[in-house]
C-alpha positions, 0 to 999 in steps of 0.5 A, a space after each residue: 896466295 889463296 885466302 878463300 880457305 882461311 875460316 870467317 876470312 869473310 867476317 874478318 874483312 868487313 870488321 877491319 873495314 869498320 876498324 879502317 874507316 873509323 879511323 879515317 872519320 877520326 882523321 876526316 875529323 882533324 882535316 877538317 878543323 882547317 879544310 873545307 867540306 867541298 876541299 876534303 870531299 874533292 881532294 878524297 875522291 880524287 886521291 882514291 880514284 887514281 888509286 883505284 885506276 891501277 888496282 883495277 888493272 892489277 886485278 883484271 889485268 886491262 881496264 876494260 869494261 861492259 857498261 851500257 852507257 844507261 849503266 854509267 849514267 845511273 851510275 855517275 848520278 848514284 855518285 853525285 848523289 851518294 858520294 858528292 853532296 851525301 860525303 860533303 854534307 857528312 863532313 859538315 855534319 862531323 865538323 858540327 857535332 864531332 865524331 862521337 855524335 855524328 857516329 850515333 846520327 849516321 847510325 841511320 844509314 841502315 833505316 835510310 837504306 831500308 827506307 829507299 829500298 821500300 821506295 824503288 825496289 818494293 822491298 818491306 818492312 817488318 815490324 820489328 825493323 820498325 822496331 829498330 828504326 825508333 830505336 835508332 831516331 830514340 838514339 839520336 834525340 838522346 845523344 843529341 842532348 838539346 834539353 841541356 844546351 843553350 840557344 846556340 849550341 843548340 842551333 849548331 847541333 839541329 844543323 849538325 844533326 840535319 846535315 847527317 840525316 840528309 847525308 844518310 839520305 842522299 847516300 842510302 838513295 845513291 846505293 839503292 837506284 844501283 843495287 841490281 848493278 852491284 849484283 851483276 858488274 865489277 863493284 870495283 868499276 863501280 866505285 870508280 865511275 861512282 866517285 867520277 860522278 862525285 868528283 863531277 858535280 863537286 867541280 860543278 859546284 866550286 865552279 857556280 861558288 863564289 868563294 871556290 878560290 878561298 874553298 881550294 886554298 884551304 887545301 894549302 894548310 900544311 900542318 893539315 896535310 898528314 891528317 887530308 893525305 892518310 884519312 883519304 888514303 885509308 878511308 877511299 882505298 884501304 876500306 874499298 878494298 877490305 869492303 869489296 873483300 868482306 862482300 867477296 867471302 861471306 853473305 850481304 848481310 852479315 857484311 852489312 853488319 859488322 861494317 856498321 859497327 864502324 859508328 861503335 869504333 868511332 865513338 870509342 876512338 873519338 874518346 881516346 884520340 880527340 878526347 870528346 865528352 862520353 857523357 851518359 846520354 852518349 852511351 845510352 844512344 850508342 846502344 839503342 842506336 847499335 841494338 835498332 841497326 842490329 833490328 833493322 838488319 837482320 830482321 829484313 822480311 
């Protein structure tokens, strides 16, 4: 069946990838109320790369490829970085601050991205993406509340929030030190020599963990099983699959935006389903971060 022909199928792709991930992080969200960061990271990345191993003949019909052994290096270092600690510290991130609050902190995926590309590929930035970017870091401070929490609250959510800042950071740099390969090769291969890398340095780091024995048993939980089986199932293969698709029929850009919207569909799901406080300062930063990603996004110069 060809679905090329089907108007804004492109547009509807990449806002179901928002829709499906959201509701893996609500689903990440209970896993992680019994697993471990590092557990639910490994046992993610794992699951969709076998997933990823089949489809990849399916659609190609051999699991052949033409990567330099420079590209797989490049890209099994973007994924320990983008996928194994960036995915580890959003989990830590999320346990700390919940999902409506961590969809506002990782509003600045967008910025991060901007940032890097500044960095390595010379792009620049305009001003009214500046613009955003406040708006967005604005959000975060207001979302965050500090002013209203005690000592420790307070404590756990400055962690919270560092561990979000860094998980965008290492995420956007193990995007960006790839991007020219995501305009030339398979962006399914990619994804899987990327979460290879991921997969690697976790097991690197449960190797050099004196505590890995208890990390791995937490995999055992039961009653956590459901939530650790779907939220990986559907957030590392159903929302590849609708990400690749979105990219494949309509431009970067609009792509880009619309799975941002991800943070909004997390906000409003962690009300419904895990009952979070939707307190004023959390609607207000929800909007000026959504209003400085819309800035950062489509004001690129």
């Amino acid at each position: 069946m060809n679905i090329s022909g089907i108007p804004h199928i492109g547009e509807i792709f990449a806002l179901l990838t928002a829709m499906i991930w959201a509701a893996a992080v609500i689903l990440f969200k209970k896993s992680g109320e019994t697993v471990h960061p590092i557990a639910l990271n490994l046992f993610k990345n794992a699951l969709g790369a076998v997933l990823i191993v089949p489809t990849i003949y399916l659609v190609n019909g051999n699991l052949t490829s033409e990567f330099s052994f420079a590209d797989v290096s490049l890209l099994l270092f973007s994924g320990a970085l983008g996928i194994g600690i960036a995915d580890t510290l959003f989990f830590m991130s999320l346990n700390r601050l919940g999902a409506a609050l961590s969809s506002i902190v990782d509003c600045l995926y967008s910025p991060m991205v901007i940032t890097a590309a500044v960095i390595w590929l010379g792009e620049r930035l305009t001003f009214m993406q500046l613009v955003g970017v406040a708006l967005i870091i604005s959000a975060v401070l207001e979302a965050s509340g500090f002013g209203n929490a005690n000592s420790t609250t307070r404590k756990g959510i400055w962690f919270g929030v560092l561990w979000g800042v860094l998980s965008m950071a290492f995420m956007a740099v193990g995007i960006v030190i790839v991007k020219p390969l995501l305009e030339t090769q398979s962006l399914m291969w990619i994804m899987l020599i990327r979460l290879m890398g991921g997969i690697g340095t976790l097991l690197v780091i449960l190797l050099f963990n004196r505590n890995r024995v208890s990390i791995l048993r937490t995999l055992s939980v039961q009653h956590s099983w459901g939530y650790l089986l779907t939220g990986s199932f559907v957030g590392a293969y159903l929302a590849l699959i609708a990400w690749l698709a979105g990219l494949k029929y309509t431009q970067a850009s609009q792509a880009s935006a619309l799975n941002q919207t991800s943070n909004v569909f997390v906000f409003i799901l962690a009300a419904v389903y895990l009952k979070e406080p939707m307190t004023r300062q959390r609607v207000i930063g929800i909007i000026l971060a959504a209003i400085g990603v819309y800035l950062v996004t489509f004001y690129a110069g």
